[in-house]
C-alpha positions in Angstrom: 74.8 68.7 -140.0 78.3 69.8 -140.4 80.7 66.7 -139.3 84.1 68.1 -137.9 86.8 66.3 -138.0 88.8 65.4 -134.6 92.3 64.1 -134.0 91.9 61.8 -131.3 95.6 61.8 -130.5 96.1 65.6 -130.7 96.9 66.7 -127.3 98.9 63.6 -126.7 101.4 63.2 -129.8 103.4 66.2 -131.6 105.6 66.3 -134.7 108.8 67.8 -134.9 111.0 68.3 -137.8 114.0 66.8 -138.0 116.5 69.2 -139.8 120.1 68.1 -139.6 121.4 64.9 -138.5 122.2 65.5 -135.2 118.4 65.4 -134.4 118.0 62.1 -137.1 120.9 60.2 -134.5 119.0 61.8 -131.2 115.6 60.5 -132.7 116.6 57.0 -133.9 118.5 56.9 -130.4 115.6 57.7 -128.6 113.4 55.2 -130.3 115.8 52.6 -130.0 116.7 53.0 -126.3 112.5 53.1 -125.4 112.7 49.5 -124.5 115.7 49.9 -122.2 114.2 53.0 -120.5 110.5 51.3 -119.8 113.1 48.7 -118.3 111.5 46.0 -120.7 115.4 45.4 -121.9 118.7 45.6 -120.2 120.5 46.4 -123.2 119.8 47.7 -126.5 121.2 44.6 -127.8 118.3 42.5 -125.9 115.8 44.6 -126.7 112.9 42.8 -129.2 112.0 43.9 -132.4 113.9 47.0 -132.6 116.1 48.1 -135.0 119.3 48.7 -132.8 119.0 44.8 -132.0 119.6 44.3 -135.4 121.5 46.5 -136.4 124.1 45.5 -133.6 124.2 41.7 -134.4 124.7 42.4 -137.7 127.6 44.4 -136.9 128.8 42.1 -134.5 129.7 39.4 -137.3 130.1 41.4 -140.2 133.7 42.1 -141.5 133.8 45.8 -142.2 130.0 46.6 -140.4 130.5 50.0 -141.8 129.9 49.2 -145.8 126.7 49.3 -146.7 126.9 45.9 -148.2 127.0 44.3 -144.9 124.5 46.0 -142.7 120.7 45.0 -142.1 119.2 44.7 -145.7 115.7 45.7 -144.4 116.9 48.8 -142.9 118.4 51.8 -144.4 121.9 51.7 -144.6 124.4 54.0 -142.4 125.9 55.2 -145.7 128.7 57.4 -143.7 130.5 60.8 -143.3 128.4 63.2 -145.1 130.1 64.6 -148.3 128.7 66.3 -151.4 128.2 62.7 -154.0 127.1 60.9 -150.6 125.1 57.6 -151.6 121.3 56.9 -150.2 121.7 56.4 -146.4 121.7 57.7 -142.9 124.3 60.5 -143.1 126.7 59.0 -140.1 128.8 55.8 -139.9 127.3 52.8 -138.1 130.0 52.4 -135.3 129.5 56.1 -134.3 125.6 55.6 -134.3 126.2 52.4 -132.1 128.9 54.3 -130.2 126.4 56.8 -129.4 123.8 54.5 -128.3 125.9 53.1 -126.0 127.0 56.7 -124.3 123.1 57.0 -123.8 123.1 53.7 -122.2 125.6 54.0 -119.9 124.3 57.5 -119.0 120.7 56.4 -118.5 122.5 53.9 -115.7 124.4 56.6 -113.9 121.3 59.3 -113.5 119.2 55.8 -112.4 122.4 55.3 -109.3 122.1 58.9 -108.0 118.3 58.9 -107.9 
């Protein structure tokens, strides 16, 4: 007997490569605002055990929340602007990333009003 092996998840869950940091920050923004669009959070801010939560108290009583040195030690740092000796990190700066978020956020809430 010939045992075939089946994906259990396969018609529900697809990969998709992310090639260039524009679709990293639309990933990591998607994932972050999940909580907010099942309406389990207001705000990203509020929502629990995410990464954006963190990331944005941190930020919020850091000095300079854009060096490395005083973001979320578990995470991977936002290590900046891309350039060519660029050190390990998340190829944007932190502010824009939460800048972004927040566009996301307030344009979740305006499509919600006109439906």
């Amino acid at each position: 007997m010939q045992i075939v092996p089946y994906n259990l998840w396969e018609g529900r869950f697809k990969s998709q490569a992310l090639l260039d940091e524009k679709a990293l920050a639309a990933c990591m923004a998607y994932v972050d605002l999940n909580p907010v669009r099942a309406k389990m959070a207001k705000t990203p801010e509020n929502s629990s055990h995410t990464s954006i939560q963190k990331r944005a108290k941190k930020a919020k009583v850091a000095h300079s929340p854009k060096h490395p040195q005083q973001q979320v030690p578990e995470l991977l740092n936002f290590a900046g602007n891309p350039k060519l000796d660029m050190p390990d990190g998340i190829p944007m700066r932190l502010t824009d990333y939460l800048d972004l978020v927040d566009s996301f956020v307030s344009s979740m809430r305006l499509t919600l009003r006109a439906a």
